[in-house]
Backbone as JSON Lines, residues from 0, in Angstrom:
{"i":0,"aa":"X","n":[117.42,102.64,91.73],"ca":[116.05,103.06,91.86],"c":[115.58,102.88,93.29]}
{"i":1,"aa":"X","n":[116.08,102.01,94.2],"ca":[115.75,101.76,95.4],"c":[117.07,101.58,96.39]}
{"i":2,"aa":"X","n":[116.4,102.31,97.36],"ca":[117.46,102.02,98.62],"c":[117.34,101.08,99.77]}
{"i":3,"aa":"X","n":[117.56,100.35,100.57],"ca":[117.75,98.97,101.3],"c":[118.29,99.03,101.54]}
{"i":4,"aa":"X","n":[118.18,98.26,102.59],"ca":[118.98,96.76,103.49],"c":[118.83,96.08,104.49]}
{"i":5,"aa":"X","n":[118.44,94.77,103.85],"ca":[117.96,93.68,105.05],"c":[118.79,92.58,104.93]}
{"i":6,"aa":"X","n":[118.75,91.53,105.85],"ca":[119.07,90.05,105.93],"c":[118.21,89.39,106.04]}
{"i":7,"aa":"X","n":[119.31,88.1,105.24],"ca":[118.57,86.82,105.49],"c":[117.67,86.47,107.24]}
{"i":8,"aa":"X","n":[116.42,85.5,107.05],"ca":[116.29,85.11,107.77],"c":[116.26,83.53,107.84]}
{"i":9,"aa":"X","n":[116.48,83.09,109.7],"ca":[116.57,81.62,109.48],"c":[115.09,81.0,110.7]}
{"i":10,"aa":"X","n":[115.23,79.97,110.81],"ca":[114.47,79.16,111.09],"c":[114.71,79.3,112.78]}
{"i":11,"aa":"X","n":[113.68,79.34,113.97],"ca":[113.74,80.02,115.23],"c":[113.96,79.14,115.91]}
{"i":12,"aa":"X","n":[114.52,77.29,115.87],"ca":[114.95,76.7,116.04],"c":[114.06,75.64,117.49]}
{"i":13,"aa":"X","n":[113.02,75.98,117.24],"ca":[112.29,75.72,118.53],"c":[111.44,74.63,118.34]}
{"i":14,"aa":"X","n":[112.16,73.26,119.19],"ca":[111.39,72.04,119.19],"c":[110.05,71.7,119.7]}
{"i":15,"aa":"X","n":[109.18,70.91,119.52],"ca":[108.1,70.7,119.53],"c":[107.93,70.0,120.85]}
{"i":16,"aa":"X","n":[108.92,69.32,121.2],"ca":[109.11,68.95,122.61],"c":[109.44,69.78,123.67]}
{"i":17,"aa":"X","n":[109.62,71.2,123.79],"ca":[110.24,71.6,124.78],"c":[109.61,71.9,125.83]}
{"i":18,"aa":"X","n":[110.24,72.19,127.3],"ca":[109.44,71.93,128.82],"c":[109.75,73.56,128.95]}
{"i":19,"aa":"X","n":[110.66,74.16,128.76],"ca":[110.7,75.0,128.88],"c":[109.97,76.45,128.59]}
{"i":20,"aa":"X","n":[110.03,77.46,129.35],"ca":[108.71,78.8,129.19],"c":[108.83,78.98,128.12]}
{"i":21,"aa":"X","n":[107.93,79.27,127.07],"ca":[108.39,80.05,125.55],"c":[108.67,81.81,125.81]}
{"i":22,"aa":"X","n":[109.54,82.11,124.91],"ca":[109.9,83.22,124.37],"c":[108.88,84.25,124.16]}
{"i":23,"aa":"X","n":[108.85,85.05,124.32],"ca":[107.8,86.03,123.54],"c":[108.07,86.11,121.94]}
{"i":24,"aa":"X","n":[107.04,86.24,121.58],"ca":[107.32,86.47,119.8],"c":[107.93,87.78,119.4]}
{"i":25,"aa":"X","n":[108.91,87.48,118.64],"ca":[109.71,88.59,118.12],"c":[108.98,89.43,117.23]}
{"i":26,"aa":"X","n":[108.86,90.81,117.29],"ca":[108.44,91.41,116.02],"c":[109.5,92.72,115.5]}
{"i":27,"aa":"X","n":[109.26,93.05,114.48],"ca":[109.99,93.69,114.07],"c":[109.17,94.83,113.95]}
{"i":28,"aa":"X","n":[110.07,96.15,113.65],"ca":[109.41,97.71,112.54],"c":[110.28,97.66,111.47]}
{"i":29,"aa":"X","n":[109.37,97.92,110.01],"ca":[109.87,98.69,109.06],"c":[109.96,99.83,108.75]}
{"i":30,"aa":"X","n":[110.7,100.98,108.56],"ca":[110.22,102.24,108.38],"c":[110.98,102.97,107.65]}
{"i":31,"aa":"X","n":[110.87,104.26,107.3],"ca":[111.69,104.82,105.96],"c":[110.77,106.46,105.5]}
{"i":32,"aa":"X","n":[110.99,106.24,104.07],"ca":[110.33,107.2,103.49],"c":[110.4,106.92,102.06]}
{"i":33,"aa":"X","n":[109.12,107.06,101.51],"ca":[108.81,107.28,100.02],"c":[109.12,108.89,98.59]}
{"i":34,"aa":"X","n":[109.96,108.19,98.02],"ca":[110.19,109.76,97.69],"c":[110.22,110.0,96.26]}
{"i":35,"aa":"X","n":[110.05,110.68,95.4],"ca":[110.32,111.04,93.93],"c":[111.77,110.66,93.59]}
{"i":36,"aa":"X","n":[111.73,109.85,92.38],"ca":[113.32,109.4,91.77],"c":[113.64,110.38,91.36]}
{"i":37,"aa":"X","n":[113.67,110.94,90.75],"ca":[114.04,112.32,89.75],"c":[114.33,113.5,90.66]}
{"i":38,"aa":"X","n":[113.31,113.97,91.76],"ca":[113.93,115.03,92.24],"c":[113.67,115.01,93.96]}
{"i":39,"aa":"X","n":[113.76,113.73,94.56],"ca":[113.93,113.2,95.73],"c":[112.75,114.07,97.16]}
{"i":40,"aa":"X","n":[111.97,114.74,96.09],"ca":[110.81,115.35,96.9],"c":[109.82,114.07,97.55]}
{"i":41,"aa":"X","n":[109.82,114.14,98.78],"ca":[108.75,112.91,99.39],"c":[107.63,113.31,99.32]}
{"i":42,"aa":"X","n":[107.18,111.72,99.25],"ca":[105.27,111.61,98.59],"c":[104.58,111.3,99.79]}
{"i":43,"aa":"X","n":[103.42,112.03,99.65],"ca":[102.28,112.22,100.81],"c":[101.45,111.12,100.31]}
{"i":44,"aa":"X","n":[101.12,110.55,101.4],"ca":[99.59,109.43,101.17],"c":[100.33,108.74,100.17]}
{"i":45,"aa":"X","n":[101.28,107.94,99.97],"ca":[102.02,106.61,99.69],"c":[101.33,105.76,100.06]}
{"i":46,"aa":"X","n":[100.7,104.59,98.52],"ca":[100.12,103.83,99.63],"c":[101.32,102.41,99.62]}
{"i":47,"aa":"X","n":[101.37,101.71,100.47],"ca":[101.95,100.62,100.96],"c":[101.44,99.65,101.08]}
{"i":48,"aa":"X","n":[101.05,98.53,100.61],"ca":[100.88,97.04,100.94],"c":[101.68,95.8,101.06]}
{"i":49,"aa":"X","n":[101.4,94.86,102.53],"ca":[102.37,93.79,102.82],"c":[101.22,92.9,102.36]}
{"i":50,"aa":"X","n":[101.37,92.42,101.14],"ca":[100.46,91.11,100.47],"c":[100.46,90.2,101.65]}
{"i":51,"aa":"X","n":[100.83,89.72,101.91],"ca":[101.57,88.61,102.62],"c":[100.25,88.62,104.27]}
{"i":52,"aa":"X","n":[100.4,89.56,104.48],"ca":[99.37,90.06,106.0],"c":[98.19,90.83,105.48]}
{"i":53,"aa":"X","n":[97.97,91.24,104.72],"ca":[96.68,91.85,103.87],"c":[96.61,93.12,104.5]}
{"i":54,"aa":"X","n":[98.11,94.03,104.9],"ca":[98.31,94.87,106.03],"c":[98.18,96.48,104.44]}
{"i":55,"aa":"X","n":[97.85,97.13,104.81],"ca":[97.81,98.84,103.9],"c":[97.86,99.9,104.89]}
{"i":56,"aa":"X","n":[98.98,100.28,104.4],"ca":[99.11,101.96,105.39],"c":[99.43,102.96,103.98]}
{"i":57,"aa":"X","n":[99.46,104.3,104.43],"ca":[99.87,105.67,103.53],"c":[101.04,105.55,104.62]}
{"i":58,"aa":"X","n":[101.81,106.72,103.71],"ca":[102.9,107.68,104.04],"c":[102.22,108.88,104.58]}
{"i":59,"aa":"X","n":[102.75,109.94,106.18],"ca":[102.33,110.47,106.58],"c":[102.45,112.03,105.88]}
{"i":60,"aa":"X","n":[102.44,113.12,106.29],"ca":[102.92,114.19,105.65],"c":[104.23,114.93,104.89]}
{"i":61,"aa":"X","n":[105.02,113.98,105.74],"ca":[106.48,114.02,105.4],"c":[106.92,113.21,104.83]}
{"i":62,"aa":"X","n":[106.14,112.28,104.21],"ca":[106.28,111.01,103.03],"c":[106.46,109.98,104.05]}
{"i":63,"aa":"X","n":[106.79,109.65,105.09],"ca":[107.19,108.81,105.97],"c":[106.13,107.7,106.39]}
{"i":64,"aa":"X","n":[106.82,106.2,106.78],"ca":[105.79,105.65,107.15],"c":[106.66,104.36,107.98]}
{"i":65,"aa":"X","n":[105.63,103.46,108.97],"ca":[106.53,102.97,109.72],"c":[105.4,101.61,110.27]}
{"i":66,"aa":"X","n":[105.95,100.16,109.74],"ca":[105.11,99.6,109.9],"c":[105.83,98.37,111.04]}
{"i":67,"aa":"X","n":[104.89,98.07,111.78],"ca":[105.02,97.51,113.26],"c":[104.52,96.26,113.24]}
{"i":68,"aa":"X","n":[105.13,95.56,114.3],"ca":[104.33,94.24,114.43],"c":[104.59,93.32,113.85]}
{"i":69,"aa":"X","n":[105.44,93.25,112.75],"ca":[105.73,92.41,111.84],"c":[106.43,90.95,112.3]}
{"i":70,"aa":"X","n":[106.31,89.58,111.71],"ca":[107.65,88.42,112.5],"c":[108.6,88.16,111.62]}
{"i":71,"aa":"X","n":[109.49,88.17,111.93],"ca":[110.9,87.86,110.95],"c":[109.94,87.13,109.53]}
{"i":72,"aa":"X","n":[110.36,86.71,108.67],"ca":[110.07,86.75,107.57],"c":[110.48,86.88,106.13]}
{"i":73,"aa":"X","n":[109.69,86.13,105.29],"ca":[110.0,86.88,103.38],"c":[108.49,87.78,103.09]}
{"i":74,"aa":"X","n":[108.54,88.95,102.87],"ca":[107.15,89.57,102.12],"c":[106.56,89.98,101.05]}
{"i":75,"aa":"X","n":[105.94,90.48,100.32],"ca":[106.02,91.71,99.26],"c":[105.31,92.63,99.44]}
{"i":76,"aa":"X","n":[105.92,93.63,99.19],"ca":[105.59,95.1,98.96],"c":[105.17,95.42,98.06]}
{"i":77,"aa":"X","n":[103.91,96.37,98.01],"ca":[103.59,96.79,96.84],"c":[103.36,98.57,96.96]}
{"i":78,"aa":"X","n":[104.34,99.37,96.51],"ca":[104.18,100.67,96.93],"c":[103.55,101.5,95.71]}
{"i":79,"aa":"X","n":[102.34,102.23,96.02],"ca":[101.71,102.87,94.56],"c":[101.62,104.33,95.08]}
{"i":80,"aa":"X","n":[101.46,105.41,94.21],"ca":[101.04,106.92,94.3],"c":[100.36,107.43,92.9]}
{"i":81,"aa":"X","n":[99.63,108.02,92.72],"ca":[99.2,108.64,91.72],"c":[100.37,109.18,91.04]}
{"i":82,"aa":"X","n":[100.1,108.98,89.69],"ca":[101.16,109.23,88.42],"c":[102.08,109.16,88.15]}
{"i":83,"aa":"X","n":[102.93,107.55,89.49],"ca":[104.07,107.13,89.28],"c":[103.82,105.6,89.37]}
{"i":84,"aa":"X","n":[104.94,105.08,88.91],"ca":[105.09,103.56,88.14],"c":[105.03,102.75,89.42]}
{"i":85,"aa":"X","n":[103.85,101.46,89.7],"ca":[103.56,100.91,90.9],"c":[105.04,100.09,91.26]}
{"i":86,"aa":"X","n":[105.79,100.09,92.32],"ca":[106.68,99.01,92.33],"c":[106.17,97.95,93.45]}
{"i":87,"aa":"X","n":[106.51,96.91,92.59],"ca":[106.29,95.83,93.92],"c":[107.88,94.97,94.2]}
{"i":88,"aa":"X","n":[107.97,95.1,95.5],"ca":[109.02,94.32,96.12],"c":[108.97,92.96,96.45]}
{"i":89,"aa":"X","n":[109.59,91.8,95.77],"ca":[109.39,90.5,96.43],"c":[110.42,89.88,96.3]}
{"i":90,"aa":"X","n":[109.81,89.23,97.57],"ca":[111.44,88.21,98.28],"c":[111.7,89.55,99.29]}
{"i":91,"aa":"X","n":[110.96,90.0,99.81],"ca":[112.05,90.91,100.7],"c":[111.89,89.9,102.22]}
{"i":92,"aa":"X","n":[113.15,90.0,102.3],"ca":[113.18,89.14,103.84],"c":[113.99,90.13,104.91]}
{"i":93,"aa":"X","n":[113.48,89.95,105.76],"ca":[113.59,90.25,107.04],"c":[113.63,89.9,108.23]}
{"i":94,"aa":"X","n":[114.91,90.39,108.87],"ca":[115.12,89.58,110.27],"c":[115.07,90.53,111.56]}
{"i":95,"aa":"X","n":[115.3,91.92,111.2],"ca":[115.74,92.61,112.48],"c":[115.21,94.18,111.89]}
{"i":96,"aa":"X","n":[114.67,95.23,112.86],"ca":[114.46,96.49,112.41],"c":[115.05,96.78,111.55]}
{"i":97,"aa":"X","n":[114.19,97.65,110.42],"ca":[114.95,97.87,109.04],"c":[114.48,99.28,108.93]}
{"i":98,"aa":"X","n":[115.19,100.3,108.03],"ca":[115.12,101.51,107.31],"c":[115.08,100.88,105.98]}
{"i":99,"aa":"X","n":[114.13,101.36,105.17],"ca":[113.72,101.15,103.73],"c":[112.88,102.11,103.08]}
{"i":100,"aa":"X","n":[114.27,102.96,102.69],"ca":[113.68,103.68,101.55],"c":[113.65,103.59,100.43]}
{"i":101,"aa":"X","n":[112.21,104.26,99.73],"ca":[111.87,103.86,98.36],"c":[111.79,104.88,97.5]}
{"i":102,"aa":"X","n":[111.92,104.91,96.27],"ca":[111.92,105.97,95.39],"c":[111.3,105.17,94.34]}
{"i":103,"aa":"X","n":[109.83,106.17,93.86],"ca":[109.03,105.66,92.51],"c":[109.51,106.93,91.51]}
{"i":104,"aa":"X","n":[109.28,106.24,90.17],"ca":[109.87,106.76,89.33],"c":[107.88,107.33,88.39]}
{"i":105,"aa":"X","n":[108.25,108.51,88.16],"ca":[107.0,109.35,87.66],"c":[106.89,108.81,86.18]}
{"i":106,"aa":"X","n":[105.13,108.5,85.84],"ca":[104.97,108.46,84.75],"c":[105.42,109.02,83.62]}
């Protein structure tokens, strides 16, 4: 029903003592496309929620959508469209740019 693939993430290893410049903060993109299970036609205005950041985007015209800014991490997803079955994703973790596509299955 769904397509993926991410990795584990670990711990950024950075002591509380250190003298040294900090790092810039890592962020990541997620991005992909939302599409019909049954006959793989992509969905317009997908909506998308990262519970986790209180973050909501749609899918653009071409079902597509691409979310930025993110820090390594575990999240959940909650992807809905009119007159198909809401899925929510949890435990998704993430360490590094990801492609994640989704397919909802029609009422």
């Amino acid at each position: 029903m769904l397509a993926f693939s991410l990795v584990g993430f670990s711990g950024d290893g950075k002591g509380e003592n250190s003298t040294s410049k900090s790092a810039p903060a890592t962020t990541i993109t997620i991005s992909g496309f939302v599409e019909d299970f049954t006959n793989s036609e992509k969905l317009v205005c997908a909506k998308i929620e990262i519970e986790e950041l209180g973050k909501t985007l749609f899918t653009d015209i071409l079902g597509n959508y691409q979310i930025e800014d993110i820090r390594p991490g575990t999240y959940t997803l909650k992807i809905s469209y009119i007159s198909y079955e809401e899925l929510e994703m949890k435990k998704i973790t993430v360490s590094d740019t990801k492609e994640l596509n989704i397919q909802l299955k029609p009422l």
